[in-house]
C-alpha positions in Angstrom: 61.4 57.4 17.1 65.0 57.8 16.5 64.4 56.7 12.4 61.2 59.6 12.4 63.5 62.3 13.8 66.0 61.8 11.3 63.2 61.9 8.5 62.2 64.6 9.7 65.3 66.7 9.5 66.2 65.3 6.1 63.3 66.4 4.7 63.9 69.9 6.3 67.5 70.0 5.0 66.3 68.9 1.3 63.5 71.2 1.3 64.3 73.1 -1.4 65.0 70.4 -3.6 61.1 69.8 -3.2 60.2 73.5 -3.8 62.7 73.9 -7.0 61.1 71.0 -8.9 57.6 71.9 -8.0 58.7 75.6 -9.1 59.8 74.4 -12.3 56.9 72.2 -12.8 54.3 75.0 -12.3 56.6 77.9 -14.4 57.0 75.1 -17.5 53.6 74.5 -17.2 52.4 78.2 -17.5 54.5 78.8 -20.6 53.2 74.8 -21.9 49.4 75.6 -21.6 49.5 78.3 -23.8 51.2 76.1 -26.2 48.7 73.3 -25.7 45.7 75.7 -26.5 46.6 76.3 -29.6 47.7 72.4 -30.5 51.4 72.6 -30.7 53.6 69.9 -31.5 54.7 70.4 -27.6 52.6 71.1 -25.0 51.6 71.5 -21.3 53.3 67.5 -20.0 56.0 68.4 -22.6 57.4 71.8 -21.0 56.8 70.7 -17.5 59.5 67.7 -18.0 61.7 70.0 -20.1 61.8 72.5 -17.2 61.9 70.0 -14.4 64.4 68.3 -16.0 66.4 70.9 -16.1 66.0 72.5 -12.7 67.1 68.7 -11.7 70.1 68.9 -13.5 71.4 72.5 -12.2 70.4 70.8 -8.4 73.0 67.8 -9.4 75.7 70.4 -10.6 75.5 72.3 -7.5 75.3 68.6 -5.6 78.1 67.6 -7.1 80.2 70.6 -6.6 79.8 69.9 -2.7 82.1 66.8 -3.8 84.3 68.4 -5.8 84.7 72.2 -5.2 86.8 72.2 -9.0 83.5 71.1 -10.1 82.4 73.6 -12.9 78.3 73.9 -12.6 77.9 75.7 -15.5 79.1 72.6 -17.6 75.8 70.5 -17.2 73.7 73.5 -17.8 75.3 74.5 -21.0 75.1 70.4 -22.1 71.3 70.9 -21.3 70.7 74.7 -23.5 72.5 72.9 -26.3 70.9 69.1 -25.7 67.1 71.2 -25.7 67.9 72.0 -29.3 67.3 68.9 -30.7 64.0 68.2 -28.8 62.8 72.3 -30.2 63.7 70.8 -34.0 61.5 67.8 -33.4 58.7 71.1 -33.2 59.6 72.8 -36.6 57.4 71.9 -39.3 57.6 72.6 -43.0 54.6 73.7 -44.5 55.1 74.3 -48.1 57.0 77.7 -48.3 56.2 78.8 -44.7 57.8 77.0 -41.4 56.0 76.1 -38.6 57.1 75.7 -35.1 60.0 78.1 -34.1 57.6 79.4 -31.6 57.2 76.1 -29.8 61.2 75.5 -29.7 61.7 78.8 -28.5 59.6 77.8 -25.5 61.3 74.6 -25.0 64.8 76.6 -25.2 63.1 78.9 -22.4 61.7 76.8 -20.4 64.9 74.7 -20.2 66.8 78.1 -19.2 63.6 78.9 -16.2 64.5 75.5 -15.1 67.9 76.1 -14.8 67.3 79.1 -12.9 65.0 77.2 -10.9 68.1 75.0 -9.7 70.3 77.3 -9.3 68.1 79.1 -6.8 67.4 82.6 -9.1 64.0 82.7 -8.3 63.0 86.2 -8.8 64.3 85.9 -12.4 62.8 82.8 -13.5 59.3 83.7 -12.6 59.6 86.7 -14.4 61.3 85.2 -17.6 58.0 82.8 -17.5 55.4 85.6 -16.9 57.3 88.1 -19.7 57.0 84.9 -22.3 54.0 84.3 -21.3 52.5 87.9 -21.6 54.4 87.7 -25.2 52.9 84.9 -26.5 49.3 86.1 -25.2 50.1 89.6 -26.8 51.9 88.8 -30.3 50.0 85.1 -30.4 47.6 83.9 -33.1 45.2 86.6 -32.3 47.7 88.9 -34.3 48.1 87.1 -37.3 46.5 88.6 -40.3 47.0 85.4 -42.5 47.6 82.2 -42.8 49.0 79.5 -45.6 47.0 76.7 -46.8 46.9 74.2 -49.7 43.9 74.0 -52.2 43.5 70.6 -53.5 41.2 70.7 -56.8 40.0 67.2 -58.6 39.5 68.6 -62.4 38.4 66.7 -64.9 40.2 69.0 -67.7 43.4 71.0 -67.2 42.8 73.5 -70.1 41.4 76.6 -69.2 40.8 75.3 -65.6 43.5 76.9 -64.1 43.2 80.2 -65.3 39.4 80.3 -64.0 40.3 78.7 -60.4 43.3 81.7 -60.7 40.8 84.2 -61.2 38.6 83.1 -58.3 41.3 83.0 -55.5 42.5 86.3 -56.7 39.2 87.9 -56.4 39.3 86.7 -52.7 42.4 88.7 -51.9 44.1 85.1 -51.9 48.6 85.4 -53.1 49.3 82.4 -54.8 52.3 81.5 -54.7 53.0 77.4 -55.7 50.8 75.8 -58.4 51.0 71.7 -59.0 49.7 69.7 -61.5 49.6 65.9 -60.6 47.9 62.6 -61.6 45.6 60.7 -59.8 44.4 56.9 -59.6 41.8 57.8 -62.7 43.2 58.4 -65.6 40.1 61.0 -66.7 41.2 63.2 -63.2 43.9 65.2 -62.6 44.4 67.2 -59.1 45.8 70.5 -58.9 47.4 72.2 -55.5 47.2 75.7 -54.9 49.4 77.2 -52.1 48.7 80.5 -51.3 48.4 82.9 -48.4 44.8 83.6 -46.9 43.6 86.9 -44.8 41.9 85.2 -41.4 38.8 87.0 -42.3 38.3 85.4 -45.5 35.1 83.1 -46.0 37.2 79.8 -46.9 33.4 78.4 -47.3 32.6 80.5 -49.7 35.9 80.1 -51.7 35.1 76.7 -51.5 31.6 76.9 -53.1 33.0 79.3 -56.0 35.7 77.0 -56.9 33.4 73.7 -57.1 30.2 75.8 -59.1 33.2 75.8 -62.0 33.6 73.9 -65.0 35.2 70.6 -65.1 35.2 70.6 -61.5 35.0 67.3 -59.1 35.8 68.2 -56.3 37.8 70.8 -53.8 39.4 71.2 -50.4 41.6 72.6 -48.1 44.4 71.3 -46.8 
């Protein structure tokens, strides 16, 4: 009875070390499913640890200042902005001339800094740093992109003249080039060429597709 009582109050004393982790778990998570929607290198498991991690390690500062009142906090939490870094670089891409990802590490940057706020007990502000990025990233997401970058890989079976037709195509599309490559391939009669260009979202990429391939000395074509 003795050993239930003293559970008891344990648990009642360490409460908010329960609520704080959950806290961070369901603010990281917010910010992570919108990430996970749209297929990001990090997603909704991926800012949950990030943020609960964090919260954890703000929680041990403050713990550990109970020992040591010389104890600086802010130490750990700066090891952990700085440490986050590294994992938000494993998110950036390069995609030809374009980069991919700075979003995505942004989010892992925040959600490491809601999680530290989480810890540290500043509730008020960490629910409304994750419910202000949130509302950004619905805002100013995907849905207000105008364009988008891809690679056109063509299989030609002659070079001459070739490009300057496929040119003429994309343009008429509305389609910026901006890298052309010429390489080899396994046949010897074949040679591939890449297009990277920028593409409005409303263009019919089926029907650039079907324009390019009704060409000339054309195998095959697709994008990448």
């Amino acid at each position: 009875m003795y050993e239930w009582y003293y559970f008891q109050q344990y648990f009642v004393e360490n409460l908010y070390i329960v609520v704080r982790l959950f806290l961070a778990m369901w603010l990281g998570g917010v910010i992570g499913l919108e990430r996970g929607r749209l297929n990001r290198p990090a997603g909704i498991r991926t800012h949950m640890i990030v943020c609960m991690a964090s919260a954890l390690i703000m929680m041990l500062g403050i713990y550990m200042q109970t020992v040591d009142p010389n104890l600086d906090v802010t130490r750990l939490g700066a090891q952990v902005v700085s440490g986050v870094g590294f994992l938000g670089a494993g998110a950036i891409l390069k995609d030809g001339f374009s980069v991919r990802g700075l979003t995505t590490a942004a989010t892992l940057w925040v959600v490491a800094c809601v999680g530290l706020a989480v810890g540290g007990g500043f509730y008020i502000a960490a629910i409304l740093t994750t419910l202000l990025v949130y509302v950004s990233l619905k805002i100013w997401g995907t849905s207000s992109v105008k364009t988008s970058s891809r690679y056109l890989s063509v299989m030609v079976y002659s070079v001459d003249e070739t490009v300057d037709h496929l040119k003429m195509v994309l343009v008429n599309y509305g389609i910026h080039i901006s890298e052309i490559g010429l390489y080899e391939t396994d046949k010897s009669n074949i040679k591939e060429i890449r297009f990277y260009g920028t593409f409005d979202m409303k263009t019919d990429l089926d029907s650039v597709l079907l324009d390019v391939v009704r060409l000339d000395n054309i195998k095959s074509a697709h994008l990448e």
